[in-house]
Structures are given as C-alpha cells and as structure tokens.
C-alpha positions as CSV (number, residue, x, y, z in Angstrom):
1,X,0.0,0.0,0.0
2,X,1.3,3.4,-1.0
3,X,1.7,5.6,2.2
4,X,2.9,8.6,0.4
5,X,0.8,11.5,0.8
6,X,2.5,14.0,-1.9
7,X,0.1,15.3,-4.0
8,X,0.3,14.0,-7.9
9,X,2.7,15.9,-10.1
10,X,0.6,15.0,-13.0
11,X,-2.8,16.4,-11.6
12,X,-4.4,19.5,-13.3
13,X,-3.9,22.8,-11.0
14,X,-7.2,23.8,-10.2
15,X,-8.5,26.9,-12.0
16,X,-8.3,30.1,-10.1
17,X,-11.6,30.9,-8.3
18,X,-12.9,34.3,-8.2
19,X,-16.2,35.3,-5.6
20,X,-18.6,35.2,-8.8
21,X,-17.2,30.9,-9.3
22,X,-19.7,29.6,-7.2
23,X,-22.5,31.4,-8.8
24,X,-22.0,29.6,-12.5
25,X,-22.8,26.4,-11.0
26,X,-22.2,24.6,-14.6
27,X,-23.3,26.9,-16.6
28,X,-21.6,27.7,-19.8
29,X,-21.9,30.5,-22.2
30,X,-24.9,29.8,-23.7
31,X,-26.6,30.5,-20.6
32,X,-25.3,33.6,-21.0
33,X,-27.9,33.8,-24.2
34,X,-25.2,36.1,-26.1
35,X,-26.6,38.1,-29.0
36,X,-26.1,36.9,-32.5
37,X,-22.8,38.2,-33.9
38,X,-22.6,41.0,-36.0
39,X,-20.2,41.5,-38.7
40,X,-18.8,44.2,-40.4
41,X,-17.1,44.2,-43.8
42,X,-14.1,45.9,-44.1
43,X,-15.1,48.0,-47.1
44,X,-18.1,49.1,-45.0
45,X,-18.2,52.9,-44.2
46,X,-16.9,53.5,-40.1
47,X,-20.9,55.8,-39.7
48,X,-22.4,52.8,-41.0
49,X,-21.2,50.3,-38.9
50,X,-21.5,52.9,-35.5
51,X,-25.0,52.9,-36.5
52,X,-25.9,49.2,-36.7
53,X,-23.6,49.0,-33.3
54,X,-25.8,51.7,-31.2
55,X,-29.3,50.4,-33.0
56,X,-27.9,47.2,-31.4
57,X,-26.3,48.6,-28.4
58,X,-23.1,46.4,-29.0
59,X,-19.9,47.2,-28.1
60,X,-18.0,45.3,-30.5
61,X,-18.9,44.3,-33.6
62,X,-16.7,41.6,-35.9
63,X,-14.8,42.2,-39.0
64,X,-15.0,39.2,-41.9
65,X,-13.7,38.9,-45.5
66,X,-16.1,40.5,-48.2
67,X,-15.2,36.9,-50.1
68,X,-14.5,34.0,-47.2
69,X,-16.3,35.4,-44.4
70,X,-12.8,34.5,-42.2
71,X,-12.7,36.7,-38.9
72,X,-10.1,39.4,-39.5
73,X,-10.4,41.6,-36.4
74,X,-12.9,43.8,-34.8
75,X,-14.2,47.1,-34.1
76,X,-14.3,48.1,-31.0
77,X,-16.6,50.7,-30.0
78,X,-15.7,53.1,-27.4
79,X,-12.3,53.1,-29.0
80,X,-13.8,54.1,-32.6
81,X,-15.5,57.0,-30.7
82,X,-11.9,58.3,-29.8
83,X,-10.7,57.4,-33.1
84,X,-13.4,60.0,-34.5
85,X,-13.1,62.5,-32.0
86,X,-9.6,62.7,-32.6
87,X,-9.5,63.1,-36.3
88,X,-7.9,59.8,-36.7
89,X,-10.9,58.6,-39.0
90,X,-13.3,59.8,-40.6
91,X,-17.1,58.5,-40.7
92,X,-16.5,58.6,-44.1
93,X,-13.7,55.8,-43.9
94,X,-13.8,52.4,-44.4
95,X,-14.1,50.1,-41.5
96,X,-10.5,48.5,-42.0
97,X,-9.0,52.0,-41.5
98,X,-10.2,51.2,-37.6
99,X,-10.6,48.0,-36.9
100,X,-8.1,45.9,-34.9
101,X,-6.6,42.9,-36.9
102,X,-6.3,39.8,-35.4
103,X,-2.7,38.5,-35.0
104,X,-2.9,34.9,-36.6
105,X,0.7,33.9,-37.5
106,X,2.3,32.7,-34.1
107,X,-0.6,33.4,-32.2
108,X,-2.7,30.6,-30.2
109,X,-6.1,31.2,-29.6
110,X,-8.3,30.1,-27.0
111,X,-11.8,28.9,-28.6
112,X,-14.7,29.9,-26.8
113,X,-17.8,27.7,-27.9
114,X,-21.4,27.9,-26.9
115,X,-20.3,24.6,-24.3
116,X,-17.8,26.7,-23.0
117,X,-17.9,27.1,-18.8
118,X,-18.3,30.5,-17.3
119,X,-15.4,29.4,-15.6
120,X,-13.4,29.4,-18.3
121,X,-14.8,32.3,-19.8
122,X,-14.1,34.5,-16.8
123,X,-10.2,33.1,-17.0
124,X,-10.1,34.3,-20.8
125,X,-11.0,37.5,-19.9
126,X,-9.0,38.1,-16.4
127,X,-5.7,36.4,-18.2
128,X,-6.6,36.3,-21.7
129,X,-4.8,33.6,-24.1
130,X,-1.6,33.3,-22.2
131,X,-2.5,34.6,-19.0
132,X,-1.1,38.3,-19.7
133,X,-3.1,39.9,-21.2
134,X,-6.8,40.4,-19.9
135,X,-9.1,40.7,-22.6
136,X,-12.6,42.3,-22.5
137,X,-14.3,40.2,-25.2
138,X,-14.7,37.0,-26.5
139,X,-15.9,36.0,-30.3
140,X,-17.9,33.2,-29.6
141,X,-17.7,30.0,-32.3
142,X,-18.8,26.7,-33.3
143,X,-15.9,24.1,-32.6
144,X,-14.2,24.4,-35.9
145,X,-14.0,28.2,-35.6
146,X,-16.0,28.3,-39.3
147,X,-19.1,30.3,-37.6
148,X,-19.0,33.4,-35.4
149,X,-22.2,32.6,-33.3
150,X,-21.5,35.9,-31.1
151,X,-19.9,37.7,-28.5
152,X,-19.5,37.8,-25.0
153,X,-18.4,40.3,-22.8
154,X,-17.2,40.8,-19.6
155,X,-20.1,42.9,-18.8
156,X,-22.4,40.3,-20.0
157,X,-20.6,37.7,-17.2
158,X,-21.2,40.3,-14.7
159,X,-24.7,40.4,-15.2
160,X,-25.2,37.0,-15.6
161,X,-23.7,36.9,-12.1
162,X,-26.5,40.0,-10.8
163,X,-29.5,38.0,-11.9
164,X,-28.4,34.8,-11.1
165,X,-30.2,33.5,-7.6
166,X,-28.2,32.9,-5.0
C-alpha cells in the first residue's frame, strides 16, 4: 500500500476561483444567451457600422472577409469614438482604416464555444490567451471556428452573475 501523501505531479492545477465561481454552477456560455454576432465588412463605411452598433447597443462588432467570411479583427466601439473624436478617421472611412486585426501567425487562440464554462470564460477575460493579457471580449464559435455565433463580454458575465439566484 502506498503511504505517500504527496500530492500528484501529474494532476491538473485547479483553475483560479474568483467570488462570482460559485455562482455559475455549470453553466456555460450559452446560458449567458449572447446576442447573434454581427459582422462588419471591411469595405463598410466606419458611420455605417457605429449605426448598426448603437441600434444594437453592441460594443464590439466583428470584421469578416467580403469573399470567405474569415474573422479578420474587430471594431471596438468606445475606441472608434476616440478614433473619431480625434481626427484619426473619418465616418466617411472604411471600417478596415479602424478596426483591430487579429494576430494569426504565431498566435494561439483560446476557442470559446457555446459549451464553454463561465469558468473558463471569466479566466479568458482576467488572463486572456496566455495569461497576460486580460481581454474584454470573447468571439464566440462553433468548434471548428468556421461560424461566429457571437460575442461575449465581460459585462455580460457580470450580469449574468447579478440576476443569477443565489
């Protein structure tokens, strides 16, 4: 009989708990009933696609190929407002004058699916891909990353969280 009391190398860490952990209680992000996504082109005019955002109150919206529909980047609303304000871009512009690119050579990405836990959710955005940089969105996919299904944001975790019964 083994008497040693070590705990195993080889056992998964446990993932960091934060006071909202015990509130998710299984549930995964389709609890969180995000919105359907909403893409941009990047030959869409910058007023146009502030307009869709607000009708939609959305705070990101995605950018996808004209031709392959492949997830380029994303816009990012508050910081298109300072973009504007500033003089950086015009509404006049088109949406790939402002939107941020996703990195893909050398880059891993974490994929967040409809089955993904809150859990893991609320890691991706406190730690992001490689646990330095926090992130405050998530595109959310089918498995094979071939359909943007949504987003999710932090603010949507934390209001999960608020209506969820103790």
């Amino acid at each position: 009989m083994d008497t040693d009391s070590r705990p195993d190398s080889h056992a998964p860490s446990p993932m960091p708990t934060s006071p909202w952990a015990q509130k998710y209680r299984g549930a995964t992000v389709e609890d969180l009933d995000p919105p359907p996504a909403l893409s941009s082109r990047p030959t869409d005019i910058i007023s146009v696609a502030m307009m869709t955002a607000y009708e939609r109150d959305y705070t990101h919206l995605t950018v996808v190929s004209d031709d392959t529909r492949a997830l380029l980047g994303y816009l990012n609303i508050p910081r298109l407002k300072v973009l504007l304000k500033n003089g950086t871009v015009r509404g006049s512009d088109h949406v790939e004058r402002a939107m941020q690119k996703f990195q893909r050579k050398g880059s891993v990405y974490k994929v967040i699916t409809m089955d993904t836990p809150l859990e893991e959710l609320e890691a991706f955005f406190n730690g992001g891909v490689n646990g330095n940089s926090p992130q405050d969105f998530a595109v959310v996919t089918d498995r094979s990353r071939k359909f943007v299904l949504g987003v999710a944001t932090k603010g949507d975790l934390e209001e999960f969280v608020k209506r969820r019964p103790a």
